[in-house]
Phi, psi and omega in degrees: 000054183300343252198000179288145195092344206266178174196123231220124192237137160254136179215146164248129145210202206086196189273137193266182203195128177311117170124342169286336194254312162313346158296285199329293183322315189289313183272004188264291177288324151320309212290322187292302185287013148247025157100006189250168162299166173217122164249157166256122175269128189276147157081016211031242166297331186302319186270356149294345203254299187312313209353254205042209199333314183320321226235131211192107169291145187243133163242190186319327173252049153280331175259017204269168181036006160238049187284344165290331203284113152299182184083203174177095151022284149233094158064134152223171184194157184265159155202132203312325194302307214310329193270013165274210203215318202268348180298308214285325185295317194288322196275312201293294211273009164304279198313294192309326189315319182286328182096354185263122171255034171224077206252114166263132166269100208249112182172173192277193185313340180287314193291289197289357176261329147318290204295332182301312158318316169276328171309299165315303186277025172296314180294313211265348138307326218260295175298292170032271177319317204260317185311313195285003173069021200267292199227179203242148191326314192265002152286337133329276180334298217274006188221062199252007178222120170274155128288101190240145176212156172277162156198133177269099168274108140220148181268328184305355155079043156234061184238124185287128165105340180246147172286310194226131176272129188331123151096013158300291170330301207292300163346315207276348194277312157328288182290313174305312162318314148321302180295327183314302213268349163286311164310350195258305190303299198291340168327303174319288193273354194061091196233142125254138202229145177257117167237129180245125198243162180295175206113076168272316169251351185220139201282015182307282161355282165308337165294310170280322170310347186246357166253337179277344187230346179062043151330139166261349180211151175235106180294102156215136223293008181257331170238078154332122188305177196247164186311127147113355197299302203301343177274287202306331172321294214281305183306314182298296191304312207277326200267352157316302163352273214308318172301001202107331181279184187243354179235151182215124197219121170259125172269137175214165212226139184296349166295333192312150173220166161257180198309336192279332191105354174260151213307175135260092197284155177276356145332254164021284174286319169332287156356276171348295211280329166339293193273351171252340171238006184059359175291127182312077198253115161230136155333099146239131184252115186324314230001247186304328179328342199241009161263029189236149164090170214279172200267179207243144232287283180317334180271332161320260172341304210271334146337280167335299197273332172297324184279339175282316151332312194279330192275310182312329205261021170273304195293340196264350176321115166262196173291299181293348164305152164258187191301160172210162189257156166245144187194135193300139194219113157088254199230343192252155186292150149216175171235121219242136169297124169308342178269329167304314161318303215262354161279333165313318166279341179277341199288328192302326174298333216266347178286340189285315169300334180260030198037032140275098190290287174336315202276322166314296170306317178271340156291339151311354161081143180353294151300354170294281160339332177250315186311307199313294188286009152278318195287337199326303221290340210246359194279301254190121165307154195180116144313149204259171202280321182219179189263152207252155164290349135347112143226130175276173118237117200257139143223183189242115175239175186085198166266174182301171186210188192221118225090314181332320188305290190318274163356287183306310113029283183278293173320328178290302185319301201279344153310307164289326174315286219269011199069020189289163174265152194220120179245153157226155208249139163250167192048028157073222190284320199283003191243017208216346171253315185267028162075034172279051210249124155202151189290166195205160174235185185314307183269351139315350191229027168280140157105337175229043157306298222237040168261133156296193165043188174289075161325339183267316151113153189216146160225183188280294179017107192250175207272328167326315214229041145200041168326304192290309192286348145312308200275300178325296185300338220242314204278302193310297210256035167068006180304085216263338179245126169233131188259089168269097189274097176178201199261232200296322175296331192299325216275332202271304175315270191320330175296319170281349188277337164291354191256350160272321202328315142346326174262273236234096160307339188293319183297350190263075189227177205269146174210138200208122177240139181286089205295097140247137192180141188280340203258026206332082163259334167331101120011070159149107231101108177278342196237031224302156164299150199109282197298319149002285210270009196269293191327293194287339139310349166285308194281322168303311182316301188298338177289308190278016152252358183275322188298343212248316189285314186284359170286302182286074211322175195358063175244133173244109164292136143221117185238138164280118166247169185293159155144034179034240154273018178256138191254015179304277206340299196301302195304279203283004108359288172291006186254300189294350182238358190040078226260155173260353144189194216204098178282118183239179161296317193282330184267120156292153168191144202274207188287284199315328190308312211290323173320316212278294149334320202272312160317305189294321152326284159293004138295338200264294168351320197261018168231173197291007161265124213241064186207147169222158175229134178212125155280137135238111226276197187289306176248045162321338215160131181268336182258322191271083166282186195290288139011294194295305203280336190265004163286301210289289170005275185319292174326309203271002179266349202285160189048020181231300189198129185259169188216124195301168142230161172217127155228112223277303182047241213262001174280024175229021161250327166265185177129163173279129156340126168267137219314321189294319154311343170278312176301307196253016154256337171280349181269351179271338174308284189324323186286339197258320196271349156292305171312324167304310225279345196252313166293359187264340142314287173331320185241013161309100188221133186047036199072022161246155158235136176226126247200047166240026181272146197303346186264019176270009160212125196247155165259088177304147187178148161300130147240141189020280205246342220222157178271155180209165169260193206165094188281129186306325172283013178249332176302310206296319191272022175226022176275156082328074167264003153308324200225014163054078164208170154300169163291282183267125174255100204312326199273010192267020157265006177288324200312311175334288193312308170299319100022273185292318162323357201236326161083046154263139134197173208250146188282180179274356206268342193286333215287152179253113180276146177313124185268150190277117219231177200246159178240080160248172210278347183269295153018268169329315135331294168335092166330130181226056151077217176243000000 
């Protein structure tokens, strides 16, 4: 009960964001589970400034069922009082009234730079307070420090110092649905379409949805088109035309300007491609659409983990901490000062305001910087300066993932981009043995960003057991480099063709794999391709069986998900619906666990949330199956609660790719097939290339923060290969957070609270992943 004595207010404001109401809970049940009060304030600043009614202390099922709901539950409004002085003395004596001296703020820079201001003038509000006889000298005393900490709800992703800001994903899930269901239409009529996407000051959105859909042109207010655009725009639309396609989809950002500073309207262009190509053109402008409808499995989970956070770092504040921000760096919660943030993001405007552009993108940090020169690359075909003596060939093993299509894609491109000859193989090891090989060109791979499952077609079939007819082929068509995209097989195939090397000189070439598998089980790798979209197919299934539950009062679900013996799918699946628990392989659990649940369960019956959700993963346990758990359930739930099976099964492979899988397979195609291009210069010796040192074939992956290479013999000693898992999994410290969140309990000694780290122009620089 670390946290007893203390009493802790949560407000959302600003403009809301999918992913916000999963905050509030996460900081409402943390604040309950170390023992302090938690009140919810209605109405943002507003109902801080008003109170009464407003400021409503919360207990654990205050916050129940809305982890799926955009928006945000309570309420926000901008307001006027607050920014006054005479607002802020009424929101201090609001506060004191209650005892609180700890307010997390959930809203973008404007809302958290409000907070910082009150934070500083809190004593002498306080003395105020006391000269004006409103509250007495040791009440002063006993309230005599605020405590502030931030989480950045925006969907526009611009807030400098966070890789990704609350309601950005679910934004971007928003707009690829559109564009999806806008690409079919205009296929039909030969259209062009103009989108116009939010983004006032910042081209994030429009950048990735247009490197994510393979946009022909791109607007966005940090890079302004160079004087002259409109010929090369019209020229560029017209000679796709000419190739055959049937579509044309230009992205803008509502910001855009030209070099001058002046708007660029989706009018405008519109007009534009009308009087110079005569082409069938419309306009649709996105608006609210896209902060609107339920967050997406990542802005849940990132909720989640920023609101639990955000109460350790209320409890551990001392006088000298500054107000902070909590914000995602890779994969781990850090904590930043808030105000070094928020100076960091006025410098990008002011840079945008001095036409340093160049300056502008890389304060935008890193990860901006490479979408931006990817898409520059991948958008528009450039002769390669010369034909290179290089030919890859990719293929796709295992089962299908969702991205693999992307992945394939960028590689082909960016293949060509190097003057490489580029083949690609169907059907994986066995379609690379009976010789299914043929070159492709840039425009061969149009068109497919956004198809689920495998274009190329994949099977599991490994190399052991059609060598010599590999090695015939690897020999026929000259291959030196291979780009293998898939899961555990890719991975397991390429290890063994290194281990022929040794029979087959032929084998001694650069190979490089690409993780995709819904079980992100691969080695060397925080991320496989794929699982992104598996999680939120998942995640949807599980809303609509929890809404089916709550129409039937004491109904409990146990749904099986896919992931072989690996249980990320389950966990953070179960995190993101907020499951009352999530059976994995990697967590062992007995008789007494499963007992211990079931207890928790009919407890959880006799209060008005009268529904359970229980996950399983598939090979969680060899003897307690899916059968087993909903016999034991059942028996022990009768007259208390009856109980379901769901079982998800191959719908959690299909489906269209989500953005963020359409983003991190075209930036690991490019990243994998660069990386070939520079070792196969390394072993180029005598118009040959020979290739056997362990770093000529890698596994590519996030690791926390940086893309690593992984030489696959190093990947061996850090296997399973009984159950195809890694040793160490970075997510199995999520499990705690579902746990707690679930209202086990556990102790606080396991939790790692986020270290406080700084936001400066070198920082920024630092690649912070995808």
């Amino acid at each position: 009960m670390a946290g007893a004595g203390m009493a802790i207010a949560v407000l959302t404001s600003g403009g809301d964001a999918q992913g916000m109401n999963a905050a509030v809970r996460a900081v409402t049940r943390m604040g309950i589970y170390v023992g302090a009060k938690v009140f919810l304030i209605y109405e943002g600043y507003e109902g801080l400034v008003e109170g009464g009614d407003n400021i409503k202390q919360a207990n654990w099922l205050s916050v129940s069922n809305i982890i799926q709901l955009g928006g945000t539950v309570i309420g926000s409004a901008r307001c006027k009082a607050f920014t006054t002085r005479a607002g802020r003395l009424r929101a201090a004596r609001n506060l004191v009234e209650h005892g609180i001296t700890n307010l997390c703020v959930i809203g973008g820079d404007g809302s958290l730079t409000g907070a910082d201001i009150f934070r500083s003038e809190w004593g002498g509000l306080l003395e105020e307070l006391v000269q004006d006889g409103q509250i007495s000298e040791e009440v002063a005393q006993e309230n005599c420090r605020l405590n502030i900490v931030g989480l950045v709800g925006s969907i526009d992703n611009d807030f400098c110092g966070t890789d990704m800001t609350i309601g950005t994903d679910s934004a971007l899930h928003r707009i690829m649905e559109v564009i999806d269901a806008i690409t079919t239409t205009a296929q039909s009529h030969q259209r062009t379409f103009v989108l116009e996407v939010m983004g006032r000051h910042c081209g994030y959105l429009a950048l990735v949805s247009g490197l994510a859909s393979g946009a022909d042109w791109l607007f966005i207010p940090e890079s302004p088109p160079e004087d002259g655009w409109e010929d090369l725009m019209c020229e560029r639309l017209g000679e796709t035309r000419s190739r055959g396609s049937r579509l044309n989809i230009i992205i803008i950002a509502e910001g855009a300007i030209d070099r001058s500073g002046k708007p660029i309207s989706s009018n405008y262009v519109k007009d534009l491609v009308v009087q110079r190509l005569g082409f069938d053109t419309r306009v649709t402008v996105l608006g609210h659409v896209q902060r609107g409808g339920t967050p997406s499995a990542f802005d849940r989970v990132l909720s989640s983990k920023m609101g639990m956070e955000a109460v350790m770092a209320l409890l551990e504040a001392t006088p000298d901490t500054p107000a902070c921000v909590v914000s995602l760096s890779g994969n781990q919660s850090v904590r930043l000062p808030l105000m070094e943030c928020v100076q960091v993001t006025k410098d990008v405007q002011k840079a945008m305001d001095e036409k340093r552009f160049e300056e502008a993108i890389q304060l935008r940090g890193r990860s901006f910087e490479n979408n931006w020169n990817i898409y520059k690359l991948l958008a528009h075909q450039k002769p390669a300066q010369e034909k290179s003596p290089f030919s890859l060939a990719i293929l796709n093993v295992g089962a299908p993932a969702a991205g693999m299509n992307a992945a394939v894609r960028s590689a082909v491109r960016i293949g060509i981009c190097q003057g490489h000859t580029v083949y690609v193989v169907s059907d994986g090891f066995e379609g690379l043995s009976k010789g299914q090989i043929r070159e492709v060109g840039w425009h061969d791979v149009a068109g497919w960003l956004g198809r689920g499952g495998s274009m190329l077609g994949t099977k599991r079939t490994l190399p052991k057991t059609c060598m010599e007819k590999i090695v015939e082929n690897v020999r026929k068509f000259n291959v030196q480099g291979l780009l293998v995209i898939g899961g555990f097989e890719a991975y397991e195939g390429v290890l063994q063709l290194v281990e022929a090397r040794g029979q087959y000189e032929e084998l001694c070439i650069i190979m490089c794999v690409i993780p995709a598998t819904i079980s992100n089980n691969v080695p060397g790798t925080d991320f496989s391709l794929g699982s992104d979209t598996a999680v939120n197919a998942a995640m949807e299934s599980c809303d609509r069986i929890k809404q089916s539950a709550s129409g039937t009062k004491r109904r409990v679900f146990i749904v099986e998900t896919m992931g072989g013996y690996c249980g990320y799918l389950s966990t953070v699946t179960g995190i993101a619906v907020g499951a009352d628990a999530a059976y994995v392989y990697e967590d062992p659990f007995t008789i007494h666990d499963l007992k211990a649940n079931v207890e928790h369960l009919t407890d959880k019956m006799k209060t008005d949330i009268q529904r359970g959700l229980v996950l399983r993963n598939e090979k969680c346990h060899e003897h307690y199956t899916t059968e087993f758990l909903y016999n034991l359930y059942s028996s022990e739930g009768k007259g208390i609660f009856d109980c379901r099976i769901n079982v998800l099964g191959h719908l959690q492979q299909g489906g269209a790719p989500t953005p963020f899988d359409r983003n991190y397979g075209t930036k690991l195609g490019v990243k994998a097939v660069l990386w070939m291009s520079e070792k196969l210069q390394e072993v180029y010796r005598q118009g040959r290339v020979f290739a056997n040192s362990g770093d000529s074939a890698c596994v590519i992956g996030l690791r926390k923060k940086v893309v690593a290479f992984s030489p696959v013999t190093e990947l061996k000693k850090v296997t399973d290969f009984e159950h195809r898992l890694p040793q160490e999994q970075w997510w199995l410290n999520l499990r705690l957070m579902l746990k707690m969140l679930a209202n086990y309990q556990i102790s606080l000694t396991e939790y790692i609270s986020g270290k406080m780290e700084h936001v400066t122009r070198r920082t920024l620089s630092i690649e912070k992943g995808f």
